[in-house]
PDB file of N, CA, C and O in Angstrom:
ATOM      1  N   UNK A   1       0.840  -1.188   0.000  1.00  0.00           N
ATOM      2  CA  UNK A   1       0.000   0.000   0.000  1.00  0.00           C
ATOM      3  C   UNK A   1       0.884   1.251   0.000  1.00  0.00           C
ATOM      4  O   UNK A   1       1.966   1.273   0.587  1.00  0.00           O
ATOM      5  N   UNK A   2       0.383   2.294  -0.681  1.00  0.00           N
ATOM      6  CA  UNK A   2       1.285   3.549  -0.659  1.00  0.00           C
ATOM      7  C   UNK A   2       0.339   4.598   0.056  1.00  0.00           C
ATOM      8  O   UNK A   2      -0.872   4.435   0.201  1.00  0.00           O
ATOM      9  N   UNK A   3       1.019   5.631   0.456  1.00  0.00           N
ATOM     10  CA  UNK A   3       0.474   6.608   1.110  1.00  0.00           C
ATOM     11  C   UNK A   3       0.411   7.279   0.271  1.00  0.00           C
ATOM     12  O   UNK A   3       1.192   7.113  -0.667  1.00  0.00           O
ATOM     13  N   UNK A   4      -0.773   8.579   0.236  1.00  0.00           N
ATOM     14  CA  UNK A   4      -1.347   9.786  -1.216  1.00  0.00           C
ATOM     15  C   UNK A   4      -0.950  10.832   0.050  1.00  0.00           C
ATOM     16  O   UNK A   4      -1.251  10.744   1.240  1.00  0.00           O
ATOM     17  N   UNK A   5      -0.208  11.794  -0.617  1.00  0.00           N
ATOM     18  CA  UNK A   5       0.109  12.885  -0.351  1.00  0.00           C
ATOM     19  C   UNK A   5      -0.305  14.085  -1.251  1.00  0.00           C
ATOM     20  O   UNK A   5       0.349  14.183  -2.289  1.00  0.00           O
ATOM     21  N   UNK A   6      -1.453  15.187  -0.997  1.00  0.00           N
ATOM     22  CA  UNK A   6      -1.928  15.971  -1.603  1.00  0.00           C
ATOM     23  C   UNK A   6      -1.161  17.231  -1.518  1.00  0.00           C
ATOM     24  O   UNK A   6      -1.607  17.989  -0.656  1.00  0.00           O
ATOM     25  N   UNK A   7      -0.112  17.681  -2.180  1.00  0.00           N
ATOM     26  CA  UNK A   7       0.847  18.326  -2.181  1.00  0.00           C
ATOM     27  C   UNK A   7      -0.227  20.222  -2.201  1.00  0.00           C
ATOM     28  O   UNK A   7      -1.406  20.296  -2.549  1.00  0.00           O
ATOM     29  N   UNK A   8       0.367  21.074  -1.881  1.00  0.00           N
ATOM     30  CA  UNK A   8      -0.934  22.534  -1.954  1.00  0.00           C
ATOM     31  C   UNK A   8      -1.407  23.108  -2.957  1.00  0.00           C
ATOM     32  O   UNK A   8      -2.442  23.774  -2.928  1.00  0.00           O
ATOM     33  N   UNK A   9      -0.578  22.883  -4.146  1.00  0.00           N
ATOM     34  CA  UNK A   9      -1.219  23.145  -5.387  1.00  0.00           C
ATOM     35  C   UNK A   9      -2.308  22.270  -6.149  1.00  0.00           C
ATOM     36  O   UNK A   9      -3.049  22.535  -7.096  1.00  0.00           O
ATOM     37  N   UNK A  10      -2.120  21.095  -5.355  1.00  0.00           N
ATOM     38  CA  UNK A  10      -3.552  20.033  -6.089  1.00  0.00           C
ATOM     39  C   UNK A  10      -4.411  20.281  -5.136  1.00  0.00           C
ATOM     40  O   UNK A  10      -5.581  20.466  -5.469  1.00  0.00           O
ATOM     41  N   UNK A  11      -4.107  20.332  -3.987  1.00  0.00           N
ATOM     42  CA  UNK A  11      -5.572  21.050  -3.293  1.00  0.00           C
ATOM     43  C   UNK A  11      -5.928  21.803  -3.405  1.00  0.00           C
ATOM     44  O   UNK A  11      -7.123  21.878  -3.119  1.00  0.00           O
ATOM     45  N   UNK A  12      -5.138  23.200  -3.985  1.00  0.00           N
ATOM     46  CA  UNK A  12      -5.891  24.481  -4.423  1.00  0.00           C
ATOM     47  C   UNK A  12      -6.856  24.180  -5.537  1.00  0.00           C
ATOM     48  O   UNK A  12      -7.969  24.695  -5.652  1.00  0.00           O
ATOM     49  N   UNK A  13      -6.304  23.268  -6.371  1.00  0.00           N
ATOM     50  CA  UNK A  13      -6.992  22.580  -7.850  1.00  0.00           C
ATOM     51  C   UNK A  13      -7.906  21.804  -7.430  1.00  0.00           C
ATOM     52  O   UNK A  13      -8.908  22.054  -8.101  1.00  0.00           O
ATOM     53  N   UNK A  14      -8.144  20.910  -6.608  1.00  0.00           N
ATOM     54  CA  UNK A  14      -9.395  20.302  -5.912  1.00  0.00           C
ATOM     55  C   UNK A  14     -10.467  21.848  -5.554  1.00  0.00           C
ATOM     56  O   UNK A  14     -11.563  21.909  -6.111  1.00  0.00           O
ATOM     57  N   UNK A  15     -10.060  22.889  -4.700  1.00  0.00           N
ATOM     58  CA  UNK A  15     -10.717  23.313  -4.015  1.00  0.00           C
ATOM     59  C   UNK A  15     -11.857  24.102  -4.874  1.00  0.00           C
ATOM     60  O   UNK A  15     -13.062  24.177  -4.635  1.00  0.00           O
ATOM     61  N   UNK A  16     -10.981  24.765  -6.129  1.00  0.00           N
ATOM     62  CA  UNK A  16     -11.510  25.224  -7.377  1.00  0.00           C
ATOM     63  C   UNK A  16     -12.910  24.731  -8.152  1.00  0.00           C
ATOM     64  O   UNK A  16     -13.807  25.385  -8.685  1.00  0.00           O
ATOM     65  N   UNK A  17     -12.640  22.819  -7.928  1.00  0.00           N
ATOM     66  CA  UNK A  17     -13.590  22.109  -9.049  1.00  0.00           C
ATOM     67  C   UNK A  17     -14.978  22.582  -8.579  1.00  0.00           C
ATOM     68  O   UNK A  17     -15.216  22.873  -7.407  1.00  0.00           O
ATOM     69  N   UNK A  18     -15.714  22.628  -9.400  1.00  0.00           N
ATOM     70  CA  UNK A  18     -17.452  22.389  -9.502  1.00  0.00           C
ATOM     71  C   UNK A  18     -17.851  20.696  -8.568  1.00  0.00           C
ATOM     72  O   UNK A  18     -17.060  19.763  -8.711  1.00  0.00           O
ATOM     73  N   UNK A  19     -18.889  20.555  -7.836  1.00  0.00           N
ATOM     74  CA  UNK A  19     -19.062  20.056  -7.038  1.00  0.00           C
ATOM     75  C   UNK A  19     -18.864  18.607  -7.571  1.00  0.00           C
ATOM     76  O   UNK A  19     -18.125  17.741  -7.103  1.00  0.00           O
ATOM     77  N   UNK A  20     -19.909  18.511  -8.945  1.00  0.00           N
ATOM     78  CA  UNK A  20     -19.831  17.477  -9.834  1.00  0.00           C
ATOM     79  C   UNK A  20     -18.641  16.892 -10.025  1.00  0.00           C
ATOM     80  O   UNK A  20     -18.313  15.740  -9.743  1.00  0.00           O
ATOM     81  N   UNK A  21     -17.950  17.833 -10.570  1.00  0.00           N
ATOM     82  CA  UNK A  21     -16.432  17.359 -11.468  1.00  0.00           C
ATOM     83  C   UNK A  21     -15.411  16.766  -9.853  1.00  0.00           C
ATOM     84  O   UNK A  21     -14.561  15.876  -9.863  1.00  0.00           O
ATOM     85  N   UNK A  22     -15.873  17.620  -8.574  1.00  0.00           N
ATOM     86  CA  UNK A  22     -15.078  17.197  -7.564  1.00  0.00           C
ATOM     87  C   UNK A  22     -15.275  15.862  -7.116  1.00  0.00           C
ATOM     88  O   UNK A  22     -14.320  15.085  -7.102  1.00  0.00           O
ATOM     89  N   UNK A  23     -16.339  15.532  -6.772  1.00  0.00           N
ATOM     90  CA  UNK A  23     -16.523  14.196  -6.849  1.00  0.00           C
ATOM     91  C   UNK A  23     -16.304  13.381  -7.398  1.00  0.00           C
ATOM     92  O   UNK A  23     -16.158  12.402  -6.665  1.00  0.00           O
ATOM     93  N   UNK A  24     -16.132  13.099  -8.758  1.00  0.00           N
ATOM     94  CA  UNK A  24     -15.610  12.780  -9.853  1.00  0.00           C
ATOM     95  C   UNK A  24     -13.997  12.144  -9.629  1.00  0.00           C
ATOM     96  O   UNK A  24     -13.696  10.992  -9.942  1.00  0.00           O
ATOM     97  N   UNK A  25     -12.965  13.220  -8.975  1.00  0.00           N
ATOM     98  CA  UNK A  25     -11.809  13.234  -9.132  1.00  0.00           C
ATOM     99  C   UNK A  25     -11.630  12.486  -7.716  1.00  0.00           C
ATOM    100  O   UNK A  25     -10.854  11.573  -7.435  1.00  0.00           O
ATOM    101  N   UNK A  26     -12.493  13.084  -6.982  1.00  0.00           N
ATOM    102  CA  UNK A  26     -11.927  12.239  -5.345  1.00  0.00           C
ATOM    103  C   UNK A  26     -12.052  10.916  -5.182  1.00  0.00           C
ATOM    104  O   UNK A  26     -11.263  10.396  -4.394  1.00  0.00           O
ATOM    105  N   UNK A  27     -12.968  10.119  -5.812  1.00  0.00           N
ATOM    106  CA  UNK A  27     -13.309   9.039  -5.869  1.00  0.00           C
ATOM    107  C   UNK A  27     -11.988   8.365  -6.668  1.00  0.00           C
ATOM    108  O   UNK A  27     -11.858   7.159  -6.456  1.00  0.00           O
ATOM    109  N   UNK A  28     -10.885   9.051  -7.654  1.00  0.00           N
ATOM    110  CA  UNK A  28     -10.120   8.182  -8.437  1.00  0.00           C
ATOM    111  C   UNK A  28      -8.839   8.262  -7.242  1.00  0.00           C
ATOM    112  O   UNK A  28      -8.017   7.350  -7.332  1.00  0.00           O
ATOM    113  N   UNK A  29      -8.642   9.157  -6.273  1.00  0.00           N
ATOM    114  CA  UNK A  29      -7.695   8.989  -5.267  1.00  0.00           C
ATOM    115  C   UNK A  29      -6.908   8.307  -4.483  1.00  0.00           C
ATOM    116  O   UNK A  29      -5.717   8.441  -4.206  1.00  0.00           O
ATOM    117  N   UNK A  30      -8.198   7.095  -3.954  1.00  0.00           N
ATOM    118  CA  UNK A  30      -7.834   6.366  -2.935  1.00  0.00           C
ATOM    119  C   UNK A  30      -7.471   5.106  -3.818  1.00  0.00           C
ATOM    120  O   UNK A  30      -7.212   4.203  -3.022  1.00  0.00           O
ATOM    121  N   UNK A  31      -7.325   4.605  -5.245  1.00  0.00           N
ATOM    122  CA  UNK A  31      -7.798   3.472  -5.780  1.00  0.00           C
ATOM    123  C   UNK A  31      -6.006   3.721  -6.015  1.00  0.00           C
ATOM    124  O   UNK A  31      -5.349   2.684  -6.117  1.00  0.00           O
ATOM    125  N   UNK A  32      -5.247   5.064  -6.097  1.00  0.00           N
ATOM    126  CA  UNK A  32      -3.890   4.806  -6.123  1.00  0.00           C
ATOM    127  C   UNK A  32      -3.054   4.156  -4.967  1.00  0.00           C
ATOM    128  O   UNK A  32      -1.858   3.954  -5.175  1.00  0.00           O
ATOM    129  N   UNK A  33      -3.492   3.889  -4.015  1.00  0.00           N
ATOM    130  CA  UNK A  33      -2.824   3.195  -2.428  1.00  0.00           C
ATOM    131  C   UNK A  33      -2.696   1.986  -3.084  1.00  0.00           C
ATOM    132  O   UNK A  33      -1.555   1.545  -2.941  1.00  0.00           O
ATOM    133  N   UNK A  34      -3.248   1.440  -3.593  1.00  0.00           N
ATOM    134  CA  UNK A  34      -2.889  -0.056  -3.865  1.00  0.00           C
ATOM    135  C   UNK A  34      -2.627  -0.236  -4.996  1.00  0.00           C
ATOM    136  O   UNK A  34      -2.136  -1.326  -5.289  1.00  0.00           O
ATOM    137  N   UNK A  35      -2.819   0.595  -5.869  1.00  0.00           N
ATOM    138  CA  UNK A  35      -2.077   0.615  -7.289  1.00  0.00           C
ATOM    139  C   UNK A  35      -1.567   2.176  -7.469  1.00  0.00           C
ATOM    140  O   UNK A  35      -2.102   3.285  -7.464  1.00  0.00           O
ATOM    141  N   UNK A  36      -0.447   1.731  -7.603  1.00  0.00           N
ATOM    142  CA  UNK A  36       0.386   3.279  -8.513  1.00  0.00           C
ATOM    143  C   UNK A  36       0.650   3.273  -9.325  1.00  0.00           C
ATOM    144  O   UNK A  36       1.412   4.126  -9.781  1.00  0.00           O
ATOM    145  N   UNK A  37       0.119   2.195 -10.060  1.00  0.00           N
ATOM    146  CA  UNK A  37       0.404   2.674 -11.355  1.00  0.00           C
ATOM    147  C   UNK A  37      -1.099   1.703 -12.226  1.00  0.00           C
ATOM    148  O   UNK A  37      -1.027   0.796 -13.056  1.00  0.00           O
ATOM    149  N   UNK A  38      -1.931   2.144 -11.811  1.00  0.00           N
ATOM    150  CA  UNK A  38      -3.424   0.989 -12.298  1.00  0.00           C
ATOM    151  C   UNK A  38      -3.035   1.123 -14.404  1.00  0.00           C
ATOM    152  O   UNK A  38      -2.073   1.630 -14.981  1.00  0.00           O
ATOM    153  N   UNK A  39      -4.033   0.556 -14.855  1.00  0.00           N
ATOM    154  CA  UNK A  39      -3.785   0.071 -16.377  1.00  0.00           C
ATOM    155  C   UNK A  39      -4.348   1.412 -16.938  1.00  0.00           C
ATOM    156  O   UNK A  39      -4.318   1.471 -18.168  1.00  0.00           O
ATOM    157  N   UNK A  40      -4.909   2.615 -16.226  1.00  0.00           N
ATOM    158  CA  UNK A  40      -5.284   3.352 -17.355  1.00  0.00           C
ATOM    159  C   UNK A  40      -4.393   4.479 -17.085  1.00  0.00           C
ATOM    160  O   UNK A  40      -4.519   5.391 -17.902  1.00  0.00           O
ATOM    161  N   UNK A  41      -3.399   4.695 -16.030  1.00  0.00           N
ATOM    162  CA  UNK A  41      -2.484   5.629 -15.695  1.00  0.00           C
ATOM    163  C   UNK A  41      -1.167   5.613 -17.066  1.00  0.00           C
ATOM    164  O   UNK A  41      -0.635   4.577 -17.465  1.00  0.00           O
ATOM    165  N   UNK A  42      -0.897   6.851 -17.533  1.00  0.00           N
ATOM    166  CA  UNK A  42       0.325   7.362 -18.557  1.00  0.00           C
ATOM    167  C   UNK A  42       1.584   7.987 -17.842  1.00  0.00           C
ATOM    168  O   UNK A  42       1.632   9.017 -17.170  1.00  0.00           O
ATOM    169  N   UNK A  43       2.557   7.131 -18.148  1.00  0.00           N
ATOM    170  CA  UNK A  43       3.853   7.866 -17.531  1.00  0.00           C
ATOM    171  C   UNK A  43       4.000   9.349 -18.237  1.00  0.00           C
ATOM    172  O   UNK A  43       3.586   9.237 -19.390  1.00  0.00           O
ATOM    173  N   UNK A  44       4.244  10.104 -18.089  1.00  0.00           N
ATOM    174  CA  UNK A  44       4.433  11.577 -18.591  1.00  0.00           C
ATOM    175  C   UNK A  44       5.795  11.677 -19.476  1.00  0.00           C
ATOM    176  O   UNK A  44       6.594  10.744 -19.395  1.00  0.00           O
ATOM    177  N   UNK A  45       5.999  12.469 -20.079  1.00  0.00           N
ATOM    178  CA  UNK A  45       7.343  12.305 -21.051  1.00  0.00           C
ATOM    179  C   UNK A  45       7.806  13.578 -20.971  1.00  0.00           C
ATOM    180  O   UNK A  45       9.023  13.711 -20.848  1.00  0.00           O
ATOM    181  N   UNK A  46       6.953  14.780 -21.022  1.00  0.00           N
ATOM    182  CA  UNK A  46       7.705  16.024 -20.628  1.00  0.00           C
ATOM    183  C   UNK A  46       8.419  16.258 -19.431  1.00  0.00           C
ATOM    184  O   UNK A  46       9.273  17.143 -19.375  1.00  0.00           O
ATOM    185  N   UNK A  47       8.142  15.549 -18.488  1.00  0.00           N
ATOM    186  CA  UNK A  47       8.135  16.094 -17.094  1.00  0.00           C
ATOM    187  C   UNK A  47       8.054  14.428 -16.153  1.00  0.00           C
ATOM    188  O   UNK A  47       7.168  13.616 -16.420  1.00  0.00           O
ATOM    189  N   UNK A  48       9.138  14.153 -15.052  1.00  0.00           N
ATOM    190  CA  UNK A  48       8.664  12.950 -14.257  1.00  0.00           C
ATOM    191  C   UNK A  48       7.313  12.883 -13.888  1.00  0.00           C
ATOM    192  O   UNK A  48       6.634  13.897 -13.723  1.00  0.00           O
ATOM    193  N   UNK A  49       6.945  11.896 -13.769  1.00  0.00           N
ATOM    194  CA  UNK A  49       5.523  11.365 -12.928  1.00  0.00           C
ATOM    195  C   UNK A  49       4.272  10.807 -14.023  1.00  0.00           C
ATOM    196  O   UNK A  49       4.489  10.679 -15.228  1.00  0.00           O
ATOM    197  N   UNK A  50       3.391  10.607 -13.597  1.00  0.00           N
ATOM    198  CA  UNK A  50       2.528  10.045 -13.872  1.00  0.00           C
ATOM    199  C   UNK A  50       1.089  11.237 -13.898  1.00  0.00           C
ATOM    200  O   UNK A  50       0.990  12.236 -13.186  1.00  0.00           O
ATOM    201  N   UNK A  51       0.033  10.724 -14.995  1.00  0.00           N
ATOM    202  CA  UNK A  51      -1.340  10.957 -14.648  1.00  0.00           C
ATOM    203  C   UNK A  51      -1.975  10.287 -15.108  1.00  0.00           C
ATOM    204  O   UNK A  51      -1.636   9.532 -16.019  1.00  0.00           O
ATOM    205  N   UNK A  52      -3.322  10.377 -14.513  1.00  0.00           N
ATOM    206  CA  UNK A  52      -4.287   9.525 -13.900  1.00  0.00           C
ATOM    207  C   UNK A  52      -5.663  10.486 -14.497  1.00  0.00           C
ATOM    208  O   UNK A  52      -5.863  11.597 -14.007  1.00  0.00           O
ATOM    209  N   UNK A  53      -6.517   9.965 -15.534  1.00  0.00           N
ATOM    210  CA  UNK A  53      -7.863  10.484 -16.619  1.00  0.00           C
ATOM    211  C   UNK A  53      -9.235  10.074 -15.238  1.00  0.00           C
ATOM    212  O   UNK A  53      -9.611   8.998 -14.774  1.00  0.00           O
ATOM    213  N   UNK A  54      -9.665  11.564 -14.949  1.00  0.00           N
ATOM    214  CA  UNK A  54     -10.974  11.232 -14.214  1.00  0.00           C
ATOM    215  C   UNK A  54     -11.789  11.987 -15.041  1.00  0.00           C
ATOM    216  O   UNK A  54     -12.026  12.974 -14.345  1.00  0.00           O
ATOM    217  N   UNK A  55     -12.595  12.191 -16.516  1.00  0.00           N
ATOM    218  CA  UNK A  55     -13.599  12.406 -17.059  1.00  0.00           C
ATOM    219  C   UNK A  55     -12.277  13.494 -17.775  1.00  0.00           C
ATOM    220  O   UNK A  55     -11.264  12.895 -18.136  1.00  0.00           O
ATOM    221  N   UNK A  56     -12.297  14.674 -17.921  1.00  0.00           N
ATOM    222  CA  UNK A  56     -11.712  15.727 -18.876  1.00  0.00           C
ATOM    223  C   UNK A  56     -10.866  16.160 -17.630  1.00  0.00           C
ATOM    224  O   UNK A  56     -10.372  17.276 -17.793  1.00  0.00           O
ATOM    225  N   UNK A  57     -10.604  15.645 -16.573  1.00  0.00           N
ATOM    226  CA  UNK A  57      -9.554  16.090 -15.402  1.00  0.00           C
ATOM    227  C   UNK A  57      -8.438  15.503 -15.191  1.00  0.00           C
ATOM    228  O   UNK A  57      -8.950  14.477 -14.744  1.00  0.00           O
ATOM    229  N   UNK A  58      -7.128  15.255 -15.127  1.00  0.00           N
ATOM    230  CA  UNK A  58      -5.791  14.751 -14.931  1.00  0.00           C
ATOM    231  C   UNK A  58      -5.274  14.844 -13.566  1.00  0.00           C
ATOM    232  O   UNK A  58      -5.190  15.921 -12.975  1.00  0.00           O
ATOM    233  N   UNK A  59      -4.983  13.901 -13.143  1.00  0.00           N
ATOM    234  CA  UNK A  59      -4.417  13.662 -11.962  1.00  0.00           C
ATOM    235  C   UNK A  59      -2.951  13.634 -12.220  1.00  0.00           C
ATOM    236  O   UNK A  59      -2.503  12.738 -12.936  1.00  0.00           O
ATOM    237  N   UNK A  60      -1.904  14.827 -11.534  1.00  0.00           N
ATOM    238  CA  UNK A  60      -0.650  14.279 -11.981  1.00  0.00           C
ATOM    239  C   UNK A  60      -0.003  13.974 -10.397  1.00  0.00           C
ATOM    240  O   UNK A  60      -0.201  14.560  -9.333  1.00  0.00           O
ATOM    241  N   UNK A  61       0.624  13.109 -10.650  1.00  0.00           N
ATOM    242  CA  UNK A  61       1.459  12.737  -9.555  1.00  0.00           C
ATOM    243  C   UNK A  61       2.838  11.667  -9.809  1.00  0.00           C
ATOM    244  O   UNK A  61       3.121  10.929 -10.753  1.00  0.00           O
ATOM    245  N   UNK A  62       3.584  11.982  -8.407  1.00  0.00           N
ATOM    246  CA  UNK A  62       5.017  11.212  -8.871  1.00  0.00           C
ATOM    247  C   UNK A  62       4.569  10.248  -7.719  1.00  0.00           C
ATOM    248  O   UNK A  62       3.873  10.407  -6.717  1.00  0.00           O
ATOM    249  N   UNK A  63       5.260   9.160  -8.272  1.00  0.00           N
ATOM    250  CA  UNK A  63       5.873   7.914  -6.953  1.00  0.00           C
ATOM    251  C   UNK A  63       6.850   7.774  -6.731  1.00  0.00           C
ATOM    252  O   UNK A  63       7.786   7.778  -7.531  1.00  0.00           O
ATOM    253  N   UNK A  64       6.894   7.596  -5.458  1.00  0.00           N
ATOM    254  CA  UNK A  64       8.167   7.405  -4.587  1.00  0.00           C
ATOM    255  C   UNK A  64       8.533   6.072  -4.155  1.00  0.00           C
ATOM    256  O   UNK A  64       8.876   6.073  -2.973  1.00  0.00           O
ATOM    257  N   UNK A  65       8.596   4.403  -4.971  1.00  0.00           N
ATOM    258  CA  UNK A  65       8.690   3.713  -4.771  1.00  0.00           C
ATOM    259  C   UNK A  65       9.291   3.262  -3.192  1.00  0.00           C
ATOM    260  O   UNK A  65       8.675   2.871  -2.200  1.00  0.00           O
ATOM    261  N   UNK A  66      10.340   3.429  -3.357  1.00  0.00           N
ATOM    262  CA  UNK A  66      11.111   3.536  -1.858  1.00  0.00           C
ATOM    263  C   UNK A  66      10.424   3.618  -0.189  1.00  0.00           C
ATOM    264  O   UNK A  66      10.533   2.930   0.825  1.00  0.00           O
ATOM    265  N   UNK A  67       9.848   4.584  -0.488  1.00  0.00           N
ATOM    266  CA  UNK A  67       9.151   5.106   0.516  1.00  0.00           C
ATOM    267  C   UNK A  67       7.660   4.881   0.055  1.00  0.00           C
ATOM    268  O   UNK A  67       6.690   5.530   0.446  1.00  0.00           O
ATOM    269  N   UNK A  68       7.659   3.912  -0.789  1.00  0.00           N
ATOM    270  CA  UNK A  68       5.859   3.818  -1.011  1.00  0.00           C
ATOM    271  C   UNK A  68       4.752   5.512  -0.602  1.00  0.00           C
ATOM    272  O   UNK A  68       3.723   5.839  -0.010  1.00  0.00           O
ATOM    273  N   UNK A  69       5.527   5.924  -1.160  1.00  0.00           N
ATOM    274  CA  UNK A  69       4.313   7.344  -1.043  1.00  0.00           C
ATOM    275  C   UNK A  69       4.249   7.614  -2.604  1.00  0.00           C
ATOM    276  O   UNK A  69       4.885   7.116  -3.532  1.00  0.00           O
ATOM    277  N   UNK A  70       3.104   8.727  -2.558  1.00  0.00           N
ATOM    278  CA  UNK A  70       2.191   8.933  -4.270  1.00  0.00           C
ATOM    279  C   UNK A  70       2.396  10.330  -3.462  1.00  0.00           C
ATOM    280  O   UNK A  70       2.137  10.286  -2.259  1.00  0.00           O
ATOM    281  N   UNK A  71       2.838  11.567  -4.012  1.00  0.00           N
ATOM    282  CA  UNK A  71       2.755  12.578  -4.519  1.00  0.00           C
ATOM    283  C   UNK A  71       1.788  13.417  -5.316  1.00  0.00           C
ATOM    284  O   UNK A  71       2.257  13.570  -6.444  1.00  0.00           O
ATOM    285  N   UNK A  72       0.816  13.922  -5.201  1.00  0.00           N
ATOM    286  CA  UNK A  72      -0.516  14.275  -6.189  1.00  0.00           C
ATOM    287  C   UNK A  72      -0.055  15.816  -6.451  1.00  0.00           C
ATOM    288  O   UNK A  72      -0.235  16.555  -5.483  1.00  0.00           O
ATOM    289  N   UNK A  73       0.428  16.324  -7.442  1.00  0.00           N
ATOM    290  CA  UNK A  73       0.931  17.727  -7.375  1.00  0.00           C
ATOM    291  C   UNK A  73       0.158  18.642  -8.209  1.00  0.00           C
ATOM    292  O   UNK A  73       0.220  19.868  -8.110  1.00  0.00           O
ATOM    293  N   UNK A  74      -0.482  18.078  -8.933  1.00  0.00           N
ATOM    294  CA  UNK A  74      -1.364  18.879  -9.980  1.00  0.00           C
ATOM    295  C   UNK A  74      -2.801  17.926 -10.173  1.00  0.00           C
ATOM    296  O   UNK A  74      -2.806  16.695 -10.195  1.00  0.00           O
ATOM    297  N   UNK A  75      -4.149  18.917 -10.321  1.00  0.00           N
ATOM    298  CA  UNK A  75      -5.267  18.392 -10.984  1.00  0.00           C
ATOM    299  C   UNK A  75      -5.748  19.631 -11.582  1.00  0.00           C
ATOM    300  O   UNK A  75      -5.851  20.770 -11.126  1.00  0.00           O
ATOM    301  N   UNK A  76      -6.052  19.056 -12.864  1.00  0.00           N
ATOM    302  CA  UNK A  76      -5.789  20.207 -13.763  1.00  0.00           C
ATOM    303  C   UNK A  76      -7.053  19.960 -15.102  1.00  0.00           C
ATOM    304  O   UNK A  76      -6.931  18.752 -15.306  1.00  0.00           O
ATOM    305  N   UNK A  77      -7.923  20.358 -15.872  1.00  0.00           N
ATOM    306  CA  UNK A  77      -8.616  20.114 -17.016  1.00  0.00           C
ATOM    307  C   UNK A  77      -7.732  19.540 -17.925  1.00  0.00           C
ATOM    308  O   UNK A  77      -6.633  20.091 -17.871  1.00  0.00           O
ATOM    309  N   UNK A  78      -7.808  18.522 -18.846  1.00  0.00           N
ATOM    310  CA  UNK A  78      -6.753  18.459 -19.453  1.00  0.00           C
ATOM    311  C   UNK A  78      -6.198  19.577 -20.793  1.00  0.00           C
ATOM    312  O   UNK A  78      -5.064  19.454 -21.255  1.00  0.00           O
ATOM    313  N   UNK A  79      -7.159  20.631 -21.300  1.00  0.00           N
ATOM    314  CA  UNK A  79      -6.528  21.951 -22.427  1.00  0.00           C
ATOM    315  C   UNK A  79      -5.241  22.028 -21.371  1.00  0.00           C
ATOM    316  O   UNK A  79      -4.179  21.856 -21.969  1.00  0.00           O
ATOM    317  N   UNK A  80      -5.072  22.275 -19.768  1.00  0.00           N
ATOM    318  CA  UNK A  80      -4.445  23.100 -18.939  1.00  0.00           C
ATOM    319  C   UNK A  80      -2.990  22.248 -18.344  1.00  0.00           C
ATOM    320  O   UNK A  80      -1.939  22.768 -17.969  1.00  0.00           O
ATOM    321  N   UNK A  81      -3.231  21.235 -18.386  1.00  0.00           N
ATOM    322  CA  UNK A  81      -2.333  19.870 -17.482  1.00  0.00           C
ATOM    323  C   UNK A  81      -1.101  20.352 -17.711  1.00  0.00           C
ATOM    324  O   UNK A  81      -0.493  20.990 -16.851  1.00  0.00           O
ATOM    325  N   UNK A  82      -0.611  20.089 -18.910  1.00  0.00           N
ATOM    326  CA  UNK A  82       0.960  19.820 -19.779  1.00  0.00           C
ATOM    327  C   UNK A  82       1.235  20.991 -19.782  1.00  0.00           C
ATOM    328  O   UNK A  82       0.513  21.835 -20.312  1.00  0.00           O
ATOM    329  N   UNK A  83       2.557  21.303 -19.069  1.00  0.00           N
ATOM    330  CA  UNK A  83       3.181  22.365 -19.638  1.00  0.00           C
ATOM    331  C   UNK A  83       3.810  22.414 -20.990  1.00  0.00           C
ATOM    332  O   UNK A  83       4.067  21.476 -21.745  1.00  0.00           O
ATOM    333  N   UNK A  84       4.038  23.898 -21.172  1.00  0.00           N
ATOM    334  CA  UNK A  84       4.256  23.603 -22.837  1.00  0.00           C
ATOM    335  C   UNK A  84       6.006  24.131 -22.609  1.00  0.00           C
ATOM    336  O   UNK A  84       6.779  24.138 -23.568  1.00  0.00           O
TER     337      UNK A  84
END
């Protein structure tokens, strides 16, 4: 099992969502503790880490194998996710 760490910029991005879309995203959260890396998660190529598709929303986060912790640093629409 890994521990989810909601780093302050994905909670500012949680705090933002519409009630709908929030629910939406919180529900895909806890399903990373036992998988960090589930079958529909994309390793990222610009940038380390991973995200995670909850409807038109991106979950980005790094793992910390070692220390079994998940990192959640960004949730973002996806036009907005990727830096350019």
């Amino acid at each position: 099992m890994y521990e989810i760490y909601l780093l302050p910029a994905a909670q500012k991005d949680l705090d933002e969502l519409e009630s709908r879309i929030f629910q939406r995203v919180i529900q895909r959260i806890p399903s990373l503790s036992a998988d960090a890396r589930p079958h529909d998660s994309l390793k990222l190529t610009r940038e380390e880490g991973y995200r995670l598709r909850s409807g038109d929303y991106r979950l980005l986060y790094r793992i910390d194998d070692g220390a079994r912790r998940i990192y959640i640093y960004r949730i973002k629409h996806r036009k907005d996710a990727y830096g350019k």
